[in-house]
Each structure stands twice: as structure tokens, then as C-alpha cells.
C-alpha positions, 0 to 999 in steps of 0.5 A, spaced: 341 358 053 340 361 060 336 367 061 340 371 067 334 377 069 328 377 073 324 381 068 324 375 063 324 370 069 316 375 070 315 374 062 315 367 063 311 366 068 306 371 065 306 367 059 306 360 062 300 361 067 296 365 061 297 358 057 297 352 062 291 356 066 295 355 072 301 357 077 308 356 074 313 351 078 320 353 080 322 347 077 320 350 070 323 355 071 329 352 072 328 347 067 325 349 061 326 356 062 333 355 063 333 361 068 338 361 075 336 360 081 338 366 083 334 370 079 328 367 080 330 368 087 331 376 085 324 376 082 321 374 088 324 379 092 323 384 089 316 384 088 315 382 081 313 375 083 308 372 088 308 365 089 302 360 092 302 353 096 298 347 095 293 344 089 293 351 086 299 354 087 306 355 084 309 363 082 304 368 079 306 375 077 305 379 082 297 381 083 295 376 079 295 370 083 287 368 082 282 368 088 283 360 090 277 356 087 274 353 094 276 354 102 281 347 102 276 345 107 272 340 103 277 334 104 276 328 106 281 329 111 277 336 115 271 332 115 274 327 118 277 332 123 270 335 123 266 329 125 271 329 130 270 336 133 263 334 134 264 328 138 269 330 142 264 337 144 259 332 146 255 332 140 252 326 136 254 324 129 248 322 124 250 314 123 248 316 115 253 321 115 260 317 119 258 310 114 259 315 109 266 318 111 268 311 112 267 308 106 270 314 102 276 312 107 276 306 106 275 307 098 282 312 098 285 307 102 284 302 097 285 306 091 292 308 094 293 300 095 292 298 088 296 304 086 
């Protein structure tokens, strides 16, 4: 049964983020809600949702996004990139330090491979 009002469209996202712990794809909404695009889409432009990008993003009613977990900056790709920043400043990398960057790359790589 499709659902045609952007406030059930914002229950249904309560609801879902309340049970899963987390923000509610579009595609649910879509799919398993059986909710329009359009009214989704309402939904968002009037205020009632906001949404999120990345590992911890998805619709939220609005101002109930929770504050991201970390700062995003722990991943293996941004201390590459800082160890890269040092270098290209001049600076010396700690060889402990860089063996260990590659070997987590190499490492992903693998798994990815094997994948």
C-alpha cells in the first residue's frame, strides 16, 4: 500500500532509526515503506527530514541526526595522505610508522582480492 504524506514518510523514519540505531536509506523508504519519491522528497524540503552521508548517514527526522562517532580522519586512506603531507613538507616519517601503513595496505588489498 503506498503511503502518499510526508508526515507518515517522517514517522517511518523515527520509527526505523529508533529500531535499527541508525539513518534510514531512501531505498526503504522506497521499498519497504512503500512510500513516493515525491513525498519523500517533500519531506525533505519542508523541514521535516535531514539527511547524512557516509558510514553514518541516511535520513534523520530533523534535529535528530546524532553528533558523528569520530572525526572520519582515522582511515587508512588519510594517514597515508598525512604521511604524505609530512614528507612533502620536508619532514622525515618514523620507518616504524610507514612499514606499518604498508602493511595495513597491503593487507586491505589482499582482502579485497580474496574477496
Amino acid at each position: 500500500m503506498a503511503k502518499d504524506n510526508a508526515l507518515e514518510v517522517c514517522k517511518f523514519v523515527r520509527e526505523y532509526v529508533s529500531r535499527e540505531g541508525r539513518g534510514c536509506p531512501k531505498g526503504v523508504l522506497l521499498h519497504v515503506g512503500g512510500f513516493k519519491a515525491k513525498d519523500v522528497e517533500r519531506a525533505i524540503d519542508n523541514g521535516l527530514l535531514e539527511s547524512a552521508r557516509g558510514s553514518e548517514g541516511g535520513l534523520f527526522p530533523m534535529g535528530e541526526r546524532p553528533a558523528p562517532k569520530g572525526s572520519g580522519d582515522t582511515s587508512l586512506k588519510s594517514r597515508l595522505a598525512d604521511a604524505l603531507r609530512v614528507i612533502a613538507d620536508g619532514g622525515e616519517l618514523d620507518r616504524d610508522f610507514a612499514r606499518n601503513l604498508v602493511a595495513e595496505y597491503d593487507a586491505a588489498n589482499e582482502a579485497r582480492r580474496k574477496a
